[in-house]
N, C-alpha and C positions, 0 to 999 in steps of 0.2 A: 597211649602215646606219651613215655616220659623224656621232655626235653634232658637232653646232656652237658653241663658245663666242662670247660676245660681242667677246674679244680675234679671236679668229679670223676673226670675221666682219671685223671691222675689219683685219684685216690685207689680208685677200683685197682689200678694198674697196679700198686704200692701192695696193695693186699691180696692183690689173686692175679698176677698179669698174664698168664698161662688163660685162665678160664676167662678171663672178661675178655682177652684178644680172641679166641677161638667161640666166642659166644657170639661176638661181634661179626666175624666174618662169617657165619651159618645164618645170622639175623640178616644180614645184605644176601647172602645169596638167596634165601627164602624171598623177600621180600619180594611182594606183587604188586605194588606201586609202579616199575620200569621204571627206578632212581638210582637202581646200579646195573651195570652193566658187563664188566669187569672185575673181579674180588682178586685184591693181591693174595697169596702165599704166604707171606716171612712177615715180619714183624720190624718195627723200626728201633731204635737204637733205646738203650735201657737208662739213660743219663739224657740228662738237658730240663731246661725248662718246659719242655712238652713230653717230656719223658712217659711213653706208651698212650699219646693221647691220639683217637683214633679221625682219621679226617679223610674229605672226599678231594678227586679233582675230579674238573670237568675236563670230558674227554676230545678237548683240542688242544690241550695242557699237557707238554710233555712231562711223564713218570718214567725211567729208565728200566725199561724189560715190562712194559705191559702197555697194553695195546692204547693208538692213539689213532681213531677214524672219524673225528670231526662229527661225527654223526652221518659219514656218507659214503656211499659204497664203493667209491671209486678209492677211498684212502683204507674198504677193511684190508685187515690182514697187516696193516703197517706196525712194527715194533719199534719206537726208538730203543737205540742203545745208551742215550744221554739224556739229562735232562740239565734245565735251564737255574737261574743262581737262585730264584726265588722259591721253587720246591723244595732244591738244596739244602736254602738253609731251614727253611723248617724242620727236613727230615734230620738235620742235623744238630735240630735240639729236642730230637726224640719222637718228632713227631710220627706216628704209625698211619703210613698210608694204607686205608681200608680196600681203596682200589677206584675204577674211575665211572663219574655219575653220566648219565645222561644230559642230553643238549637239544637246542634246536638246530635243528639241520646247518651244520657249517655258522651257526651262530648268529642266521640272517632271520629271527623272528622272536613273540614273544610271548609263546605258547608252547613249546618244548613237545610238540607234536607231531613226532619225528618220525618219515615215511620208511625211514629201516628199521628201524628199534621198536616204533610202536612210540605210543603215548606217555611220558612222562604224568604221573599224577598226583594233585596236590594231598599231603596225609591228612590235610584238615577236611576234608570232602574227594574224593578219589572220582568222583565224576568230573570234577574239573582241571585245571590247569594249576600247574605251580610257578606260571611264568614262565618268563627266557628272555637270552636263549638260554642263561647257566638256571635251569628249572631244575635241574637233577641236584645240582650244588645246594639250595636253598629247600629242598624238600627232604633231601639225608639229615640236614640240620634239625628241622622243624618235626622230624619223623625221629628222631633220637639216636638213629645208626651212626651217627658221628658226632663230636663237639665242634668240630669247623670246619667249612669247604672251602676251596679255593675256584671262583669262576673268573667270568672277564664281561666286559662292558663296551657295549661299540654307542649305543645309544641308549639305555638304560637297563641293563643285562642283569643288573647286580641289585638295583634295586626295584624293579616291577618283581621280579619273585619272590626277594624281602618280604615285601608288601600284601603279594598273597598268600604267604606261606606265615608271617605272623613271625618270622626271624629278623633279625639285623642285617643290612648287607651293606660294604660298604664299594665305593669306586673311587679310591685315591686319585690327586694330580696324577693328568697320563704325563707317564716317564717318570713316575716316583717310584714305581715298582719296577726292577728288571724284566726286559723285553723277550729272552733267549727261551725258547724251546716251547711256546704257543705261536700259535699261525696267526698271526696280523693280517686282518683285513686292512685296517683305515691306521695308520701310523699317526696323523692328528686326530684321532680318537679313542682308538683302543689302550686298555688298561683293563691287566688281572685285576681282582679284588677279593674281599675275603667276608664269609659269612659264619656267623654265631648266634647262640641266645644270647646274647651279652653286648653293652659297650664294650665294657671292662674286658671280654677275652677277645672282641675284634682287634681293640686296642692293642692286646699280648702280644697277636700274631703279626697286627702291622710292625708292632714296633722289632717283634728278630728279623723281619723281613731286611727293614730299612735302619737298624738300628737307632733310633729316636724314640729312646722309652719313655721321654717326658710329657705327660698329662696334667693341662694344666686345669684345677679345678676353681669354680666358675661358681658362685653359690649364686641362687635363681634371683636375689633380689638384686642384682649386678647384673643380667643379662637381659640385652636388648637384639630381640628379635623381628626384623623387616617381615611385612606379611604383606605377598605381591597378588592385590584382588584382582588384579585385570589380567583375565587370561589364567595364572594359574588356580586359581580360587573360583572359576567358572566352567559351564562345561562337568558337572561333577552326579556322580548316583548320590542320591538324597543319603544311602547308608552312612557313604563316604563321606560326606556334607558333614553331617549329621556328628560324625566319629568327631572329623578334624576339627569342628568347632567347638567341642563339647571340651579337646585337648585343648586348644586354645585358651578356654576359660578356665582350665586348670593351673594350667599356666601363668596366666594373669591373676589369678586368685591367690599365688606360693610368690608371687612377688616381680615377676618377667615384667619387664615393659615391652611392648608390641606395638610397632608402629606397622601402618598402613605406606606401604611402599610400590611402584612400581619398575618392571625390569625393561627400558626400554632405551630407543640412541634415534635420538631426532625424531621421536613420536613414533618410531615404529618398534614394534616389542617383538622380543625373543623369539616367541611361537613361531610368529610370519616368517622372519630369518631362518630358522631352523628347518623349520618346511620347508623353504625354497633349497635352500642348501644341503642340508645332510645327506639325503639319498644322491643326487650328483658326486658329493666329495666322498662318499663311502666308495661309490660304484667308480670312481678315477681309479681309488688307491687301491683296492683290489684288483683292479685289473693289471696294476704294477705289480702289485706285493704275493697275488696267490703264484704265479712264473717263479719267484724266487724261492718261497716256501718249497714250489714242487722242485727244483731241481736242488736243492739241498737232501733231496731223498732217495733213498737205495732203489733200483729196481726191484720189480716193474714200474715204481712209483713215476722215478724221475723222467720217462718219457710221456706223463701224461701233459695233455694239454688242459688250460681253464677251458676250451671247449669242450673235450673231453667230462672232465667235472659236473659241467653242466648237464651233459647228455646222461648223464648215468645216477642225475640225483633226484632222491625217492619220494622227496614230498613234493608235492602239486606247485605251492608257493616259491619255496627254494628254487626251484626247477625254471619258473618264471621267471625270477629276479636275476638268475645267473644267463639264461637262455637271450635277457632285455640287456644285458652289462655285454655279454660278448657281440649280439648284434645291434647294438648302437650304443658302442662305446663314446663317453663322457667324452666332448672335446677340451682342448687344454685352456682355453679361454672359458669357457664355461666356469671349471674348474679352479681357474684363477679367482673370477667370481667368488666361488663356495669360503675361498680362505680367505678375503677381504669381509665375506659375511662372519666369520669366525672371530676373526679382531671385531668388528660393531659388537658380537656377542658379549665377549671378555669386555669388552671396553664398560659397555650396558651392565652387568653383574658389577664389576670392579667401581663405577658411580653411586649404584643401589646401595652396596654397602657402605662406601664410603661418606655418602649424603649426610646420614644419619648416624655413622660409627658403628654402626649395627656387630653385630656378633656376628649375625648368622640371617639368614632366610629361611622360612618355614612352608611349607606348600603341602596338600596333598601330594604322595607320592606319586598314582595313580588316580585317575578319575574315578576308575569302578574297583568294584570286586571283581575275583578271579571269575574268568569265564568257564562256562560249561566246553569240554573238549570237542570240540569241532564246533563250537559257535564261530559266524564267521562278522557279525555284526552287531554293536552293543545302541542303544539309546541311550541319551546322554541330553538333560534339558530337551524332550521331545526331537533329538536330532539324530538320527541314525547314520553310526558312522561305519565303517570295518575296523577289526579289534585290532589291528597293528598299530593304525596311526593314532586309534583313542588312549592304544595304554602306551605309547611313548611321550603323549602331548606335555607331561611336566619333566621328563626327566631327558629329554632329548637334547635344549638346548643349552642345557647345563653340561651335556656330553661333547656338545660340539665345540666349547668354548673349553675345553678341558677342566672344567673346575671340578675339587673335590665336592663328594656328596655322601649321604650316609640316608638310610630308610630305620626308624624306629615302628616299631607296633606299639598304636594306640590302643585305649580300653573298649571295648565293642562292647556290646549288651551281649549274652551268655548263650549262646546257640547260633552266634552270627559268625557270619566270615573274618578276614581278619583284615585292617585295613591300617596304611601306613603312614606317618610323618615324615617328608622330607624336608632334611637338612642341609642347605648350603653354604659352603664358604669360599672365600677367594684362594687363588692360585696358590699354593703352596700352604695354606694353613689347615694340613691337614690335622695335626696332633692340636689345634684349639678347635676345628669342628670336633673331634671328637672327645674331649673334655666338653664341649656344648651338649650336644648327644647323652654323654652320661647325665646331665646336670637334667636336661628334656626328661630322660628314660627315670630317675629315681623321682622327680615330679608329679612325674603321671603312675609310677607305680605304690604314690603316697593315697 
């Protein structure tokens, strides 16, 4: 399994662009992982700064003339004819869409264990999971079929696969990436995001996205990093313990200062907020935003209904959460609730850092390592939980509060799974988390 950089791709492209594009697309459609789904045809444009560099979308991410089914049967067979400004411009510095990866079903879990397509799996162990829902996204990476994917994040989408797949994933400020031609579930939470081997080429692709090429560079004995034990540093498999602390002392040892910090707003911490909140304000905005999705689409599409949806989706879970959202819809007061939990969130994060000046926050990404597919339960400190709510518990209320985040791969002992560093920063500063990240990523790969 040789990972692919963006300079690489582009080299291969430079010297044989006929045989590496056509090598590439026989290598996705072979592959028995279930991480592609779809293989484009044509090839993207021969100029730009991604000029023939080959990359995935996840397939609720509009591509223009290939197939876009969310992962559920009730949208196969749909083709957009357009796609959204953020595809666009990649494709329009060269970038070669390989075709579209695998998901979890409509993007509601995060196991990519999808009851129509079959099991998305991770290329570091193929018995298990590569995450989700963008599991397809973060395992084309990690499997070398592509230099970057493009997934999306409702509650940690972008970087729980990261994290098991042992690639970078990042989930910008929602509303820093263009919105057009991916189905929003939760409009205060969702945001595409972009995965690679690299800071350095996440950073490439953030920056054509959003044009904000500037990276500011951070040398380790100048950075100070908040480390929140309460709650996200608990709760954790000994591997993953084990991993993050050992980066820590790496850390600290190349020069970081690491303060012990917590994320909390009037004694109550993030976790609790997040729990109460997130599943209500996903399940409101959905039940606004999929109506609108569906009637922006051509027949047969545009007379389905969210019930409809529900009735005809293939995974057992999916099936549940959509079947519990149409019969007992969120009420608006409730709802109101969820977004006044949202502000304590930001407020909470926006104190954290500011207390102490910090840089950035540091957490395990994930509590565990990737699960076995169709595990439905992990232990955690003697406490058994189900694998949704265990693998969203750090990266959830950082979603809900829309802050930028970023998952790096720690150094694991030689035969282990792979496990993640998450990176948080406040509202809008995405291009210095991700100068932090590089500074993190060239520390620990010293």
């Amino acid at each position: 399994m040789t990972r692919l950089t963006i300079a690489q791709a582009r080299a291969q492209h430079e010297s044989a662009a006929t045989d590496f594009s056509a090598q590439l697309r026989t290598d996705a459609r072979a592959d028995d992982h279930g991480i592609f789904w779809f293989v484009a045809d044509d090839s993207g444009n021969t100029s730009g700064p991604l000029a023939g560099v080959p990359f995935g979308v996840k397939d609720n991410v509009a591509v223009a003339g290939m197939p876009m089914t969310c992962g559920t049967p009730a949208f196969r067979g749909y083709v957009p004819t357009a796609e959204g400004a953020m595809i666009a411009s990649v494709r329009a510095a060269g970038a070669d869409c390989l075709g579209k990866v695998g998901l979890h079903e409509l993007g509601f879990g995060t196991t990519s264990n999808n009851g129509m397509m079959g099991p998305v799996r991770n290329p570091n162990d193929t018995t298990r999971v590569p995450g989700g829902s963008s599991g397809g996204s973060a395992a084309a990476v990690a499997a070398g079929l592509v230099a970057f994917a493009i997934g999306n994040d409702t509650g940690g989408s972008m970087r729980i696969p990261g994290a098991y797949c042992g690639v970078v994933g990042m989930r910008p400020t929602t509303d820093r990436y263009p919105v057009g031609g991916a189905i929003m579930l939760s409009q205060s939470r969702d945001t595409c995001g972009v995965f690679a081997n690299s800071v350095a080429d996440v950073a490439l692709v953030d920056g054509i996205i959003t044009g904000q090429t500037d990276l500011p560079k951070i040398d380790i004995s100048q950075l100070r990093l908040g480390v929140p034990r309460k709650d996200f540093w608990q709760m954790l498999q000994p591997e993953v313990a084990a991993a993050c602390e050992a980066a820590l002392a790496r850390l600290a040892a190349a020069g970081a200062t690491l303060i012990d910090t917590e994320v909390t707003i009037n004694g109550v911490g993030v976790h609790e907020l997040a729990e109460k909140g997130a599943f209500p304000m996903v399940a409101y905005e959905t039940m606004q935003n999929m109506p609108t999705f569906i009637a922006g689409l051509p027949e047969p599409f545009h007379s389905l209904t969210v019930a409809d949806v529900a009735d005809q989706a293939a995974s057992p879970d999916v099936h549940g959460i959509l079947q519990h959202m149409v019969s007992q819809p969120v009420p608006r007061d409730t709802y109101e609730e969820t977004r006044q939990m949202k502000r304590d969130i930001l407020a909470a994060y926006a104190d954290a850092l500011s207390r102490d000046n910090l840089h950035a926050l540091v957490y395990p990404t994930v509590p565990m390592v990737a699960p076995v597919i169709g595990q439905e339960t992990v232990v955690l400190e003697g406490v058994e939980m189900p694998v949704f709510p265990a693998s969203i518990r750090n990266t959830d209320p950082g979603s809900m509060a829309g802050q930028p985040a970023i998952t790096v791969p720690v150094p694991v002992p030689g035969g282990s799974l792979p496990v993640g560093l998450g990176i948080e920063c406040a509202v809008d500063a995405d291009r210095l988390m991700l100068g932090v990240a590089a500074t993190i990523e060239a520390s620990l790969a010293n």
